[in-house]
Structures are given as structure tokens and as C-alpha cells.
MIMARDREN-433295 format. One record per residue (C-alpha): residue number from 1; x, y, z. Coordinates in pm, 1 decimal. Example, Ala and Ser with C-alpha at 12.3 -4.5 7.8 and 13.67 -1.06 7.14 Angstrom:
<pts>
+-----+----------+----------+----------+
: seq :        X :        Y :        Z :
+-----+----------+----------+----------+
:   1 :   1230.0 :   -450.0 :    780.0 :
:   2 :   1367.0 :   -106.0 :    714.0 :
+-----+----------+----------+----------+
</pts>
This chain:
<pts>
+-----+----------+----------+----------+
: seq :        X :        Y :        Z :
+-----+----------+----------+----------+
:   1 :  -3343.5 :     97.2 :   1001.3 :
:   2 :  -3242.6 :    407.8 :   1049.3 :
:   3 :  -3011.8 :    643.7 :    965.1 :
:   4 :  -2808.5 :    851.8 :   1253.9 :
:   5 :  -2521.6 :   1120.3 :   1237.7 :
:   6 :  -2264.1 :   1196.4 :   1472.3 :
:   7 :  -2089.0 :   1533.0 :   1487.6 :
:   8 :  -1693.4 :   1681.3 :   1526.1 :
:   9 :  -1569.4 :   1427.4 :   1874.7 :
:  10 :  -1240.6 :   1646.9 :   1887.5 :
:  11 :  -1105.2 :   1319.3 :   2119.7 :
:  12 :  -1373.5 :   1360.6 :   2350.5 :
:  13 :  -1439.0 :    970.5 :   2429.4 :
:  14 :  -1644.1 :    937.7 :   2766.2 :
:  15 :  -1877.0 :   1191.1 :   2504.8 :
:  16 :  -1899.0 :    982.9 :   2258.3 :
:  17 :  -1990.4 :    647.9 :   2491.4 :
:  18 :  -2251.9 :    797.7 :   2654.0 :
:  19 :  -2385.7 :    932.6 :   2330.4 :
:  20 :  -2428.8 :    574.1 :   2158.0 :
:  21 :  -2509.4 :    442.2 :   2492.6 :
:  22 :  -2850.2 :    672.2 :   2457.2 :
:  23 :  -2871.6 :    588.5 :   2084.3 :
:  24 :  -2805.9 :    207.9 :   2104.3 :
:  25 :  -2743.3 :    165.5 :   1750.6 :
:  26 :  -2850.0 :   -189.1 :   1590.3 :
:  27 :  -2698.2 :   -399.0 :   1318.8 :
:  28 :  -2944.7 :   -249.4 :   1084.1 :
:  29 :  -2864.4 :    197.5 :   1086.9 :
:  30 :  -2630.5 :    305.6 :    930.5 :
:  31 :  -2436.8 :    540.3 :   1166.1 :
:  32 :  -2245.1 :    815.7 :    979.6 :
:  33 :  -1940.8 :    991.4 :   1159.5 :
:  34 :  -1876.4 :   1334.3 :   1020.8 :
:  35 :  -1528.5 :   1324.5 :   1064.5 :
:  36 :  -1259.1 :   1544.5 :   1322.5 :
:  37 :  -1203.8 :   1261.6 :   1553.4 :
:  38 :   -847.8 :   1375.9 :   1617.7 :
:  39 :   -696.6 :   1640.0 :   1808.4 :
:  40 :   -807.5 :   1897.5 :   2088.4 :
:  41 :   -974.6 :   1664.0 :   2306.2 :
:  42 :   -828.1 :   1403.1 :   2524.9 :
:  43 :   -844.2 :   1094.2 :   2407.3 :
:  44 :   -820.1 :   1041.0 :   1994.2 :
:  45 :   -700.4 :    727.8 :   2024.8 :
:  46 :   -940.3 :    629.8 :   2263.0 :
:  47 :  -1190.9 :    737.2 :   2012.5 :
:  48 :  -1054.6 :    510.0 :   1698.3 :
:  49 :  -1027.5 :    249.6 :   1949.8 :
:  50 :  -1401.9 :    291.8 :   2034.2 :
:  51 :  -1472.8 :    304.7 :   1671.8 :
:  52 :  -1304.7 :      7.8 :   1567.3 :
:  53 :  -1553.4 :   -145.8 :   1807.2 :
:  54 :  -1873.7 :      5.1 :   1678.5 :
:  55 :  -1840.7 :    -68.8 :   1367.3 :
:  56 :  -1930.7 :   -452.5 :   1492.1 :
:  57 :  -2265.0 :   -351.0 :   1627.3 :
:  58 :  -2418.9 :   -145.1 :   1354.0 :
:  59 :  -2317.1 :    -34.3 :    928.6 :
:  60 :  -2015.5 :    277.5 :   1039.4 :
:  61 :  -1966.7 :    538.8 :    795.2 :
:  62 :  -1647.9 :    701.6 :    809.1 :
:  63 :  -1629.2 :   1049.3 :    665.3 :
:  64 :  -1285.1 :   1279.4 :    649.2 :
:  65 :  -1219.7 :   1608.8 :    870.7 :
:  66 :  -1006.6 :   1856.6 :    809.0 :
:  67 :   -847.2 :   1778.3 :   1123.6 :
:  68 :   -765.0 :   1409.1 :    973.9 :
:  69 :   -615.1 :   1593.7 :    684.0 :
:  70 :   -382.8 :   1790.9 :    898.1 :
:  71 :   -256.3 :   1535.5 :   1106.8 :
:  72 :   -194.9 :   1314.7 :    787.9 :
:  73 :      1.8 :   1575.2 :    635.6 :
:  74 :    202.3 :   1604.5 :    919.3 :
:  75 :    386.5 :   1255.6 :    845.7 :
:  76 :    541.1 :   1442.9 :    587.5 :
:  77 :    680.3 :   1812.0 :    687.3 :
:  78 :    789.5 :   1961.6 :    987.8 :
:  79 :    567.2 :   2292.5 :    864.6 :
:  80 :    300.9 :   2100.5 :    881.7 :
:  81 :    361.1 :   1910.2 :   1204.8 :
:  82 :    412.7 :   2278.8 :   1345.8 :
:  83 :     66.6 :   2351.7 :   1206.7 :
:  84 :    -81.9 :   2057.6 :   1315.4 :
:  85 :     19.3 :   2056.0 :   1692.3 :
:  86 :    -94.6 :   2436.6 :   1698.2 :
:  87 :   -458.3 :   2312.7 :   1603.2 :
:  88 :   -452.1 :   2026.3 :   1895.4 :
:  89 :   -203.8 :   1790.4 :   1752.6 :
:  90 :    -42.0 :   1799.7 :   2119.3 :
:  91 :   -336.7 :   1639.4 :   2294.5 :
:  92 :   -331.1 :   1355.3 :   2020.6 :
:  93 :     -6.1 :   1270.7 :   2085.3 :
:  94 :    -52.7 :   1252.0 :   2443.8 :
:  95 :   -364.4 :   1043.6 :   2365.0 :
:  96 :    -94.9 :    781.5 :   2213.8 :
:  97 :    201.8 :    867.6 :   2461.7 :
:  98 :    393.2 :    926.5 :   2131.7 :
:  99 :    679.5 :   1154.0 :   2093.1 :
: 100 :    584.7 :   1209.6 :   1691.4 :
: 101 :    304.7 :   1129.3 :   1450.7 :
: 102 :    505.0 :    821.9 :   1335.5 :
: 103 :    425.4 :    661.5 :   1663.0 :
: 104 :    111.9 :    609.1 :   1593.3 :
: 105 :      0.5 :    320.8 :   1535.9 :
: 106 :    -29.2 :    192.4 :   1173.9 :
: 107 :   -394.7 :     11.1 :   1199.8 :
: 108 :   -482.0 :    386.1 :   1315.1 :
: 109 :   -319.4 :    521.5 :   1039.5 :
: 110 :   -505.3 :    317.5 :    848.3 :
: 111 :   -826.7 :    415.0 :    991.9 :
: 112 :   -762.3 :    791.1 :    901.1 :
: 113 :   -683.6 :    664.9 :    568.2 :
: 114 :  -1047.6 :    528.8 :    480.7 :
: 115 :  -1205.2 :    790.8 :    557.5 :
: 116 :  -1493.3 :    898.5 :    285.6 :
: 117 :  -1550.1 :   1249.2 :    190.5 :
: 118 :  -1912.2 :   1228.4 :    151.2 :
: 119 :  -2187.6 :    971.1 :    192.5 :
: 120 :  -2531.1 :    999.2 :     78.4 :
: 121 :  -2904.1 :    825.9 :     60.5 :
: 122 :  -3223.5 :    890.0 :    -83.1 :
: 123 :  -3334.2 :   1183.4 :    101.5 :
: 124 :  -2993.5 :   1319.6 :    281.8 :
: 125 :  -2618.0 :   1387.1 :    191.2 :
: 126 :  -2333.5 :   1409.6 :    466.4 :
: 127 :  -1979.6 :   1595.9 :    431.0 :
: 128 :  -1756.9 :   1761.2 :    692.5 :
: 129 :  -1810.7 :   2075.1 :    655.2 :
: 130 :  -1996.0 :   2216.4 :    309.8 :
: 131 :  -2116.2 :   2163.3 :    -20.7 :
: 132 :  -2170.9 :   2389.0 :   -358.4 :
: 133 :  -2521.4 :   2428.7 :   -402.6 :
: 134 :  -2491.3 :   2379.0 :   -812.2 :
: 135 :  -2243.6 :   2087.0 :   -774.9 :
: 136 :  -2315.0 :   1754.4 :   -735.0 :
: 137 :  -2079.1 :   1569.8 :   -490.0 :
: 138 :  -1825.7 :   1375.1 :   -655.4 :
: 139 :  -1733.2 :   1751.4 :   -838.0 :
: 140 :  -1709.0 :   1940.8 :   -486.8 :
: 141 :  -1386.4 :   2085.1 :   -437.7 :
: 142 :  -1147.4 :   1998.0 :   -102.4 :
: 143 :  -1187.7 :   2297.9 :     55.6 :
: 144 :  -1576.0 :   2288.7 :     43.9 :
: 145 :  -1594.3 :   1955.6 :    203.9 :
: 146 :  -1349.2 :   2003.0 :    455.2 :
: 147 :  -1246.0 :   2367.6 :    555.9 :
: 148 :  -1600.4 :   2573.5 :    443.7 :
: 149 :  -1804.5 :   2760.0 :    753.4 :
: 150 :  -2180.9 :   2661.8 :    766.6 :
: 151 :  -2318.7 :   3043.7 :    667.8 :
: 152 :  -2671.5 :   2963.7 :    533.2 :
: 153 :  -2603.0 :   2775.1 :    233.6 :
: 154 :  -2853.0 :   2752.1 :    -23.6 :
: 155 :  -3053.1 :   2429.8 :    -89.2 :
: 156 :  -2847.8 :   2209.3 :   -319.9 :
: 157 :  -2966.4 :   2083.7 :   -643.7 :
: 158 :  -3021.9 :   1739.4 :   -536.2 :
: 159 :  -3323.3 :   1843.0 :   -311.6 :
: 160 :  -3170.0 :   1610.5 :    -65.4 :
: 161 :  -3079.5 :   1790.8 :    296.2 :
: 162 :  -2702.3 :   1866.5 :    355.0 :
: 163 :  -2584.4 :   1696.7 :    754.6 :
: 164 :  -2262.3 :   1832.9 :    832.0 :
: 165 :  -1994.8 :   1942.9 :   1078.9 :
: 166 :  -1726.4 :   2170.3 :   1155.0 :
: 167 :  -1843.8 :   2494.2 :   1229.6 :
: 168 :  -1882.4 :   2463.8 :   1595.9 :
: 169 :  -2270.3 :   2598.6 :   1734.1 :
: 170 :  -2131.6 :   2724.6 :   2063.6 :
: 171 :  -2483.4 :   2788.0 :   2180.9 :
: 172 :  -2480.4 :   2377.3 :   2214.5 :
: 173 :  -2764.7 :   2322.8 :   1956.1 :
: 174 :  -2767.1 :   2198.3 :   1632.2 :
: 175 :  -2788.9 :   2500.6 :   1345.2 :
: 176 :  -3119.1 :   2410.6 :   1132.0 :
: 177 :  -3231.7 :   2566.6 :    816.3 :
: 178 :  -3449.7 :   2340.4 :    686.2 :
: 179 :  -3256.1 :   2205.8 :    391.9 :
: 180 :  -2924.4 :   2139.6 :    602.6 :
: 181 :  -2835.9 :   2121.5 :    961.2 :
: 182 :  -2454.4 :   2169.8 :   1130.5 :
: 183 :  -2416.9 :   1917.8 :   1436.6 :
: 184 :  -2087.2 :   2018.9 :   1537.5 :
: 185 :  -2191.8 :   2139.5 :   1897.8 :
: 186 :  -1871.3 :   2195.6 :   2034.6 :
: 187 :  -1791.5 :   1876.2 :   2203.9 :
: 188 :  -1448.0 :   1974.3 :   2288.4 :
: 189 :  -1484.8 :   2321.4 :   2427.6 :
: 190 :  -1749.4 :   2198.9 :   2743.5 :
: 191 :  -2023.7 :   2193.1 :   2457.0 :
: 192 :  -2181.8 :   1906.7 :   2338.3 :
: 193 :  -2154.0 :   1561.5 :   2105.5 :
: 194 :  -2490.1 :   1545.6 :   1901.5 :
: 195 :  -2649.7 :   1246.1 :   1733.2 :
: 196 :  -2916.2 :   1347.8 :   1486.3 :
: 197 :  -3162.6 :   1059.0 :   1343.7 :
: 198 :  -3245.1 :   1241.2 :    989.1 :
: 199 :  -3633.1 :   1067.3 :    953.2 :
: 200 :  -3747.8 :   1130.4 :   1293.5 :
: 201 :  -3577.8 :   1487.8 :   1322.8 :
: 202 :  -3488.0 :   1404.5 :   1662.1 :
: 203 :  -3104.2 :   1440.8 :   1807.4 :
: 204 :  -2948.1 :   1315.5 :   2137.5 :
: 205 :  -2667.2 :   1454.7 :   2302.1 :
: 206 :  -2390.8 :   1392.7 :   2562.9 :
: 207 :  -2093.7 :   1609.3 :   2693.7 :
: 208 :  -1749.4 :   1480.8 :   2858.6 :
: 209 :  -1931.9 :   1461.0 :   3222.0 :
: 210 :  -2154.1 :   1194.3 :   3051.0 :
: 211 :  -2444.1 :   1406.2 :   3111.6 :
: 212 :  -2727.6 :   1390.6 :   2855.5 :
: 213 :  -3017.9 :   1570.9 :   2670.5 :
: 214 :  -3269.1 :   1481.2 :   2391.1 :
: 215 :  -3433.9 :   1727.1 :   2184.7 :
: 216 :  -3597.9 :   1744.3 :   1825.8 :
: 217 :  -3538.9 :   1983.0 :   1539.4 :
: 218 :  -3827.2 :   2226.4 :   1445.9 :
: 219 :  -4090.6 :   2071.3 :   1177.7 :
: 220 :  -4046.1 :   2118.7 :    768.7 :
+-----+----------+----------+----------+
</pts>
């Protein structure tokens, strides 16, 4: 069994195929999502569509972005729709052919819905985007697990290493420092989607030409 992450998709579908394509995930790993499926990219919905799917083949962890949160605050003021399309809410909407949120469909409402904020195992803990060091998880505030940069945060006091998003690695490769590691590599901007498999240190990626790469983070 193993146990894979998948960084920020922004929408970016043909991405995110080839990406478990390479990874072929089996009914055994538990694949975690770390959340900002919506918005920027082309094709959100055909990304929850894709999900709904995967989660047949293979144990789907769902975690929260703050891109979820924006979009489901936009059901409920037009400040925050405004805010919302400015961040990419535009492309999700065309993703749908929708004229408003509301349009969406509810099952994908739904979706966003049961999203987690965090997930964790024995050796590893996943959120969005950050994590207090001297607070355990079910204490971290919202804006730590959804809006925080990655900026060299110290170890946590679980010992376990910190997987996360958000803060896109422009450069294309995953940000390592030993007790955590930021996958968001920029899917949406011509980067890259990155799967990381957190035993075997090794992470595949895949960009919106469905080209691919493999590589492996540096030793412990």
C-alpha cells in the first residue's frame, strides 16, 4: 500500500490524467488530494468529474483549498462572487457553461462540501497550505491550513513530515526541507501537477501537454 499526494490541479484535467495514468493507483493507497481543484485552469468540472471516478479505483482523500472556500462563499454575496471570479472563478464557470455559481451542479457542490482540512498517518500529515509547529491539527487555525505561504516552517511537534500545497514552486520542483515538502508546482501557469509517494521519496509529474517526468526527493 502506499500512500501518494497530489498537489494544487487549478482545473488543469488532461494534467491530472496523465499524472495517475503514470501513478496507476490500486485499490489499496490511499491517494490524498491537497485541495484547489477549482478555478484558473480550464476544466474544474472536468476535474470533480474525474475525481468522482477515482475514487472507485483506489481509498481518495479529499482535503479543502482556499480556492474551494472562495468559490463556496460566493453562493452567498456578490462581494465575494466579485472576489472569487478575480482569483479564476471565470474559467470555472466556463468549465460548467454556467452563468452563476448556482448553476453548478449540486452533486458538485456537494463534493466541495466534504472536503477535509487535514489528513494524517503514522509518519506524515497533509493540509493545504500550513501548519503551527506547536499545534496539533485539530487546534490549527483557518488561515494556517488554507491561506499560509510555505516559508521554511519549523518541524512540528508531532515529528511526523508536513505534505502540502498552495504556494506555487515556479521553478517546477517540489520545495523539500526535510521535515515538509510543498507540491504545488504550478500546474496552472505551464508548470507542473506533482504526485509525491511519501515512503519511497519519489514524485511523478505531468503538465497540460500530457508530457511527463519522474524524479526523487534528496535523502533524510
Amino acid at each position: 500500500m502506499r500512500t501518494l499526494a497530489i498537489g494544487d490541479i487549478h482545473g488543469c484535467r488532461v494534467a491530472l490524467e496523465t499524472l495517475v495514468g503514470l501513478v496507476n493507483p490500486a485499490p489499496g493507497d490511499v491517494l490524498v488530494m491537497l485541495g484547489d481543484y477549482v478555478d484558473r485552469g480550464p476544466d474544474t468540472k472536468g476535474v470533480i468529474d474525474f475525481l468522482f471516478e477515482l475514487q472507485k479505483d483506489c481509498r481518495l482523500v479529499t482535503l479543502r483549498g482556499n480556492h474551494e472556500i472562495m468559490m463556496e462563499r460566493a453562493l452567498h454575496s456578490r462581494s465575494e462572487a466579485a472576489n472569487w471570479l478575480s482569483v479564476g472563478g471565470h474559467a470555472v464557470l466556463d468549465s460548467y457553461r454556467a452563468s452563476t455559481p448556482h448553476d453548478i451542479p449540486k452533486a458538485h457542490w456537494e463534493f466541495i462540501a466534504a472536503c477535509l482540512p487535514y489528513y494524517e498517518n503514522e509518519t506524515h500529515f497533509f493540509v493545504h497550505a500550513n501548519a503551527y509547529p506547536d499545534h496539533a491539527l485539530p487546534d490549527q487555525p483557518e488561515f494556517m491550513l488554507y491561506w499560509e505561504s510555505f516559508d521554511h516552517p519549523p518541524p512540528h511537534q508531532s515529528g511526523k513530515v508536513m505534505v502540502c500545497g498552495h504556494t506555487s514552486q515556479k521553478c517546477g520542483l517540489p520545495l523539500d526541507v526535510g521535515h515538509a515538502v510543498c507540491i504545488d508546482t504550478f500546474a496552472h501557469g505551464g508548470g507542473w501537477l506533482t504526485c509525491l509517494d511519501t515512503a519511497s521519496r519519489t514524485y511523478w509529474q505531468a503538465n497540460q501537454k500530457a508530457e511527463w517526468r519522474e524524479g526523487s526527493l534528496a535523502g533524510r
